[in-house]
N, C-alpha and C positions, 0 to 999 in steps of 0.2 A: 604576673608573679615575678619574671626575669628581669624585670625593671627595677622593681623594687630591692632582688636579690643584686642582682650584680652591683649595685651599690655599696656591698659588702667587697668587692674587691678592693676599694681604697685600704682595706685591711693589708694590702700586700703591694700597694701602689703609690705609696703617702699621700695618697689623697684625691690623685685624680682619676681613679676609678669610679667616684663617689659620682663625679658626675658624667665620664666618659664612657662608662658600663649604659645607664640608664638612658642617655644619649643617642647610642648606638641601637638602641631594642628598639626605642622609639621611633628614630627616623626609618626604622628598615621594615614597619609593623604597621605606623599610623594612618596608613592609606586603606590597608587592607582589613587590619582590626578594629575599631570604633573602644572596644574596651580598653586597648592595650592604647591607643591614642590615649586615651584619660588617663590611664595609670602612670604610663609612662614621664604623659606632661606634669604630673604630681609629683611622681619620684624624682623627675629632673629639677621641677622647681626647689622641692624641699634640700636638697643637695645644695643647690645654689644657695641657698638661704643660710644652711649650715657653712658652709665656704665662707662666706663673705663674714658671717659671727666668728667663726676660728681665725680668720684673717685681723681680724680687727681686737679681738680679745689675747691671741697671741702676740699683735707686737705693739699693743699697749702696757702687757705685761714685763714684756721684752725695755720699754721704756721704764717704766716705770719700776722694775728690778734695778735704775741706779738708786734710786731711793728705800731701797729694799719693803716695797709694797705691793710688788710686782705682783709675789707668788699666789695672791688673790684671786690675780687674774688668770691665771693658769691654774689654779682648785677652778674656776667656774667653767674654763676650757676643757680639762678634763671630764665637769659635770656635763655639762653640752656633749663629747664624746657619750659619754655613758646612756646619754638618753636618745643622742642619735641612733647607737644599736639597738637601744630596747623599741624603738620609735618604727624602724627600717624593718625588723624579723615580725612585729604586728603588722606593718604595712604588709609584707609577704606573705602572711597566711590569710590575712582575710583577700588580699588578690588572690590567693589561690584557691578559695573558695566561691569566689565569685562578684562578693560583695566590693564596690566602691570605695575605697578609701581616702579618707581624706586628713592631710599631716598636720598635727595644727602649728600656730603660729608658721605659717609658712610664706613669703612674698610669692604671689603670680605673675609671674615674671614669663610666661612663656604660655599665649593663652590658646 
């Protein structure tokens, strides 16, 4: 559940809370926990995945704002934001409950 939550600190981190929080649960858990190994590697990938779309959707918007078409891309940045929290606070209660989750569209990048 703390893997998935501390990913909410990028709320107060610009950003790299989102994967330094879940990062941090992981490595210090995944030898000892078997659940919190899975979870952890989930929330850390699903983060990276989001990173790497915010990185790429903001400074294409950031380009492409001299053409003033930009702001497109930043409405879909923002959407991405909106559905990363809604995505993250479900990720957290069903860890908290017990059940496995899994984020979709996500790269496994860390297996």
């Amino acid at each position: 559940m703390f893997a998935h939550l501390s990913a909410l600190s990028a709320l107060f981190t610009g950003g790299l809370g989102a994967i330094i929080g879940p990062l941090i649960i992981w490595l210090v858990k995944k030898d000892t926990m078997p659940f919190v190994d899975d979870q952890g590697k989930e929330a850390l990938n699903f983060n990276i995945t989001v990173a790497i779309a915010m990185a790429v959707l903001i400074g294409i918007g950031t380009i492409l704002m001299i053409v003033l078409i930009g702001f497109l891309f930043y409405l879909v940045a923002f959407a991405l934001g909106v559905a990363w929290l809604v995505v993250v606070v479900i990720a957290t209660i069903k860890a908290n409950e017990g059940v496995r989750y899994r984020y979709p569209m996500t790269l496994r990048l860390i297996k």
